[in-house]
C-alpha positions in Angstrom: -1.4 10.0 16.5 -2.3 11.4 13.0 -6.4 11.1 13.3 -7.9 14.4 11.9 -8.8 14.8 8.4 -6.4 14.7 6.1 -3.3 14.1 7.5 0.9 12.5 6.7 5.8 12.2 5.2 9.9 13.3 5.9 12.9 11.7 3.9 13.8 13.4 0.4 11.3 15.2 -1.8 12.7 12.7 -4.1 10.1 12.8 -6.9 7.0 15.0 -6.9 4.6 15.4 -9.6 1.8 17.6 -9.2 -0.8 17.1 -12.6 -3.7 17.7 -12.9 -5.8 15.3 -11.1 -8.9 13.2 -12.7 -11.0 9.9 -12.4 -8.0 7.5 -11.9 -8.8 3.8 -13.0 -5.3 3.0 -10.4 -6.3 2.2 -7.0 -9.5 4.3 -6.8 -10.1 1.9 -3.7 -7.6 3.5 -1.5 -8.7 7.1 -2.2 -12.0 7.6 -3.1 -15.2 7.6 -0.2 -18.1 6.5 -2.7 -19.6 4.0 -0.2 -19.1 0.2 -0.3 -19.5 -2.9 1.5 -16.0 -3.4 2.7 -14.5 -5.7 5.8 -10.7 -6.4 7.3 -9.4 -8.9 8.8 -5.6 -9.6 11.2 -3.6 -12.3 10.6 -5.7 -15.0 8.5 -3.8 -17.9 6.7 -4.2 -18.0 3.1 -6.5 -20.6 2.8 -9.0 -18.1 4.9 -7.9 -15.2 2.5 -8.6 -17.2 -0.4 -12.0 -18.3 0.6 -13.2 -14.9 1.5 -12.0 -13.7 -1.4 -14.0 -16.1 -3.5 -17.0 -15.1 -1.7 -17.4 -12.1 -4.3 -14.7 -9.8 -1.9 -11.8 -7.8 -4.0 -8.2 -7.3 -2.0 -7.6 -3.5 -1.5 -4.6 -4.3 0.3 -2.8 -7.4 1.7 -0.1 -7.6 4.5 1.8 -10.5 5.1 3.4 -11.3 8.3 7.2 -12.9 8.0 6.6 -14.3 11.1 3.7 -16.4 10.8 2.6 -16.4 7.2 -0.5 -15.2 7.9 -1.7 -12.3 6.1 -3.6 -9.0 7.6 -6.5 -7.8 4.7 -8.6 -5.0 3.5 -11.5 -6.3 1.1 -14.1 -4.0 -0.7 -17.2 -5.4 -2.3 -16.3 -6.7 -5.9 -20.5 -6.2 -6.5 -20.2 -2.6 -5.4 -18.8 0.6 -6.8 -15.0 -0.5 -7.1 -15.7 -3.9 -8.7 -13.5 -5.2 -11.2 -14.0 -7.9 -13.1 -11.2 -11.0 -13.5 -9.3 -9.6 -9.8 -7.1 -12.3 -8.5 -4.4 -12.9 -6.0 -1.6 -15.3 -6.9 0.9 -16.7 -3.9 4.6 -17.5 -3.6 5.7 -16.0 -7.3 9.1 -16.1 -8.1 10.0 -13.2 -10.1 10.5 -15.2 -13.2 6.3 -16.0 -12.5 5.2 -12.2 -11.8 6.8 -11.5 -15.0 4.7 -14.6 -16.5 2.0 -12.9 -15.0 2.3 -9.5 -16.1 2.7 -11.1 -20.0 -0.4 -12.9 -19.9 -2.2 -9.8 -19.3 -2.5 -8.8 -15.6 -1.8 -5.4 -13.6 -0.6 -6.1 -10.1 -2.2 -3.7 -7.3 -0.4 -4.5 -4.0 2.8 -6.9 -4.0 4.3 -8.9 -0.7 7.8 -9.8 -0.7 8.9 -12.6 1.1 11.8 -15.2 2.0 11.2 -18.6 1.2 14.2 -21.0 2.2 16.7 -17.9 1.0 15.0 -16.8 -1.8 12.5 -14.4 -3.0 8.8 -15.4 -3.2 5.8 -13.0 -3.7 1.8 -12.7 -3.0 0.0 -10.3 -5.6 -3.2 -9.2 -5.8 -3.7 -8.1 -9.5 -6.6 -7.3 -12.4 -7.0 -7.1 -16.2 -4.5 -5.0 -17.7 -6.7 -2.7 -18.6 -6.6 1.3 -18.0 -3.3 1.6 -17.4 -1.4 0.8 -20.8 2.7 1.1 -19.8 2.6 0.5 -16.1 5.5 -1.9 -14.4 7.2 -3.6 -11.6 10.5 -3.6 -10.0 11.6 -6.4 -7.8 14.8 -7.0 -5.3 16.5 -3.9 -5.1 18.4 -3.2 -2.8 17.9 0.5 -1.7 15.9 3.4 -2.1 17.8 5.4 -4.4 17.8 2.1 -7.0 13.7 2.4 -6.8 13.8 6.3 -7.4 16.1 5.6 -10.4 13.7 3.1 -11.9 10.6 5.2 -11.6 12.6 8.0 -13.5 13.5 6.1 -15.9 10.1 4.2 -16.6 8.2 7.7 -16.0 5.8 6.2 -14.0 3.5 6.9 -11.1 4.1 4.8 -8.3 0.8 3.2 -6.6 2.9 0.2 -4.3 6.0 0.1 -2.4 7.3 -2.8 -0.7 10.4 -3.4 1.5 11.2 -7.2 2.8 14.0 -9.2 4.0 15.6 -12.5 1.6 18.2 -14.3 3.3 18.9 -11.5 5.6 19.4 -8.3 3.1 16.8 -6.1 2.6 15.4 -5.4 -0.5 12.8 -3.1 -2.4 9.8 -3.9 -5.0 7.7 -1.6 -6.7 4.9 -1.0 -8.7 3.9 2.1 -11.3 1.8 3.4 -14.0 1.5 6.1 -16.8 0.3 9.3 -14.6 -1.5 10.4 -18.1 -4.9 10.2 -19.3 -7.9 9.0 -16.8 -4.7 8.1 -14.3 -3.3 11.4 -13.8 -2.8 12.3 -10.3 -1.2 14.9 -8.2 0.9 12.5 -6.1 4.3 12.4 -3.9 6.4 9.8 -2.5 9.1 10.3 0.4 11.7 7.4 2.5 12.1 7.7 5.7 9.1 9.6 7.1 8.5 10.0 10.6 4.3 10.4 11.7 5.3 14.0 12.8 6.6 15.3 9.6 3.8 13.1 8.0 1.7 15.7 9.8 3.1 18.6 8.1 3.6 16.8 4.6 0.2 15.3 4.2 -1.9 19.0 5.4 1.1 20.9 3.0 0.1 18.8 0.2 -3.5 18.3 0.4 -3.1 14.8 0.0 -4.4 11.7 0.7 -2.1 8.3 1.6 -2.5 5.2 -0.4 0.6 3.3 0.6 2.7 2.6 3.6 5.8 0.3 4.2 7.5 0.3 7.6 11.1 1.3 6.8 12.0 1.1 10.4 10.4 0.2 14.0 12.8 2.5 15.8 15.2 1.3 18.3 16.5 2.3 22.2 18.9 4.9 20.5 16.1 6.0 18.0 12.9 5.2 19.2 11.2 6.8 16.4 9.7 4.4 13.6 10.0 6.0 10.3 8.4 5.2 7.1 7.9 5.1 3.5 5.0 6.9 1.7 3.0 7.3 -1.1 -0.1 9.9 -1.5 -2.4 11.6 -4.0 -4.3 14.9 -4.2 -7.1 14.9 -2.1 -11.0 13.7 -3.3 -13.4 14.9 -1.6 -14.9 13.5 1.7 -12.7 13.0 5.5 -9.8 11.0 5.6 -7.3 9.9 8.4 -4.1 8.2 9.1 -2.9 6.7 11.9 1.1 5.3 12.2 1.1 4.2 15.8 -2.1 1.8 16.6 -2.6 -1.5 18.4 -5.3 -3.6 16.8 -7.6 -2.8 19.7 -6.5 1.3 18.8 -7.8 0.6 14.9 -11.0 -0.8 15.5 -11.8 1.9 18.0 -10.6 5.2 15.0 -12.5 2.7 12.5 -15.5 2.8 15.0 -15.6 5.8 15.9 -15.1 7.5 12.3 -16.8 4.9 10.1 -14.2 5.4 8.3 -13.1 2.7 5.6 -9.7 1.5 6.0 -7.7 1.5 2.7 -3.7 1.3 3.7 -2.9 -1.3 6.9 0.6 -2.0 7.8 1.9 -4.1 10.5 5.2 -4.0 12.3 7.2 -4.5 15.4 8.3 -1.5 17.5 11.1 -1.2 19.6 9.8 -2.7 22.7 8.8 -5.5 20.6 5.0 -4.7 20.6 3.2 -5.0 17.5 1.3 -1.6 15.8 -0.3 -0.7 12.8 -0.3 2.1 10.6 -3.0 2.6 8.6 -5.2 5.0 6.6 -8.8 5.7 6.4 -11.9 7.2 4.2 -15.1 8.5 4.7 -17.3 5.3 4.0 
């Protein structure tokens, strides 16, 4: 259970960049603690997501659950501190629409894969493009080392990862931007990580995680679920992560923190029970 400050990665050290960090206008949401209105919610149908969201709420992350089609959400005040104006979340894309999307002038922030009837169909929750001149996506890879040879070649900083299943294969998606300017980050990403080399990688680093993807719930041979990762230096203020929880286990660390939850990830372990991972900030 990773639920002292600061804490989480194993897998290859397959890109690290350490620059100097600064203000960044990418995802300040999921690592800064400047205090906010914020709320979360397990397995809420679309329609419920979009009404909350129209309420004045702004998606920090979104989740959604192959089984049900119900989506698990973090939301942050879009009146407060992290507001943003013209935010939006778009459903079942097909890749030919995200890129639409991206033309006409949006940034996306946190992309769901999904299979629709055999073929690929995202959720995005995305804003102006604005800040972040250069940044990009990568849908339906089909490994790891085809995402790590896309952010090379694009340069880019990567702020989401996403693994889902279409038709049965497994596939990758990703999102990046420019680590210059008012973006620039420390930051580090790593495939396959298990919660107890997290330990060790998070303290070693100083960082703070902003994204989590299950890459695998473990099984009877290898109970151990393992994970992909991405973090950034530090801010200031407590922070905690937590790979292992049951619903009931999250509310009690959000509780007894008051801590804001920016990362939430469900899966499946191997005895078929579902758990979260997620990450939290001083609030």
């Amino acid at each position: 259970m990773l639920c002292q400050p600061r804490s989480l990665r194993h897998a290859s050290l397959l890109a690290t960049l350490a620059l100097a960090a600064g203000a960044a206008h990418a995802q300040p949401e999921r690592y800064q603690t400047t205090q906010t209105d914020w709320w979360y919610y397990f397995g809420i149908p679309q329609a419920t997501v979009q009404t909350e969201w129209n309420s004045g709420k702004q998606v920090v992350c979104i989740d959604r659950n192959a089984a049900t089609g119900n989506y698990d959400v973090v939301f942050v005040s879009d009146s407060g501190p992290f507001n943003v104006t013209g935010d939006t979340i778009t459903y079942t894309q097909t890749s030919a629409q995200l890129a639409t999307l991206k033309s006409s002038g949006r940034r996306f922030v946190d992309l769901e894969g999904f299979d629709v009837g055999g073929s690929s169909r995202f959720t995005v929750a995305s804003v102006p493009d604005t800040g972040a001149t250069g940044w990009d996506f990568t849908v339906g890879q089909l490994n790891w080392t085809a995402i790590v040879n896309w952010q090379a070649a694009n340069d880019l900083r990567i702020i989401d990862i996403e693994k889902y299943d279409v038709g049965g294969i497994t596939r990758y998606a990703a999102v990046g931007v420019p680590n210059t300017g008012a973006n620039a980050q420390g930051w580090w990403w790593y495939f396959g990580v298990t919660e107890a080399r997290g330990n060790t990688f998070l303290a070693t680093n100083g960082a703070r995680l902003i994204d989590v993807e299950v890459e695998n719930g473990g099984s009877l041979g290898n109970p151990t679920p393992t994970f992909n990762v991405i973090m950034v230096s530090s801010n200031t203020g407590a922070d905690w992560v937590d790979l292992s929880l049951s619903s009931s286990q999250l509310n009690a660390l959000q509780q007894q923190t008051d801590g804001r939850i920016t990362c939430l990830e469900r899966y499946t372990n191997f005895l078929g029970t579902t758990q979260f991972a997620a990450a939290l900030v001083d609030n």
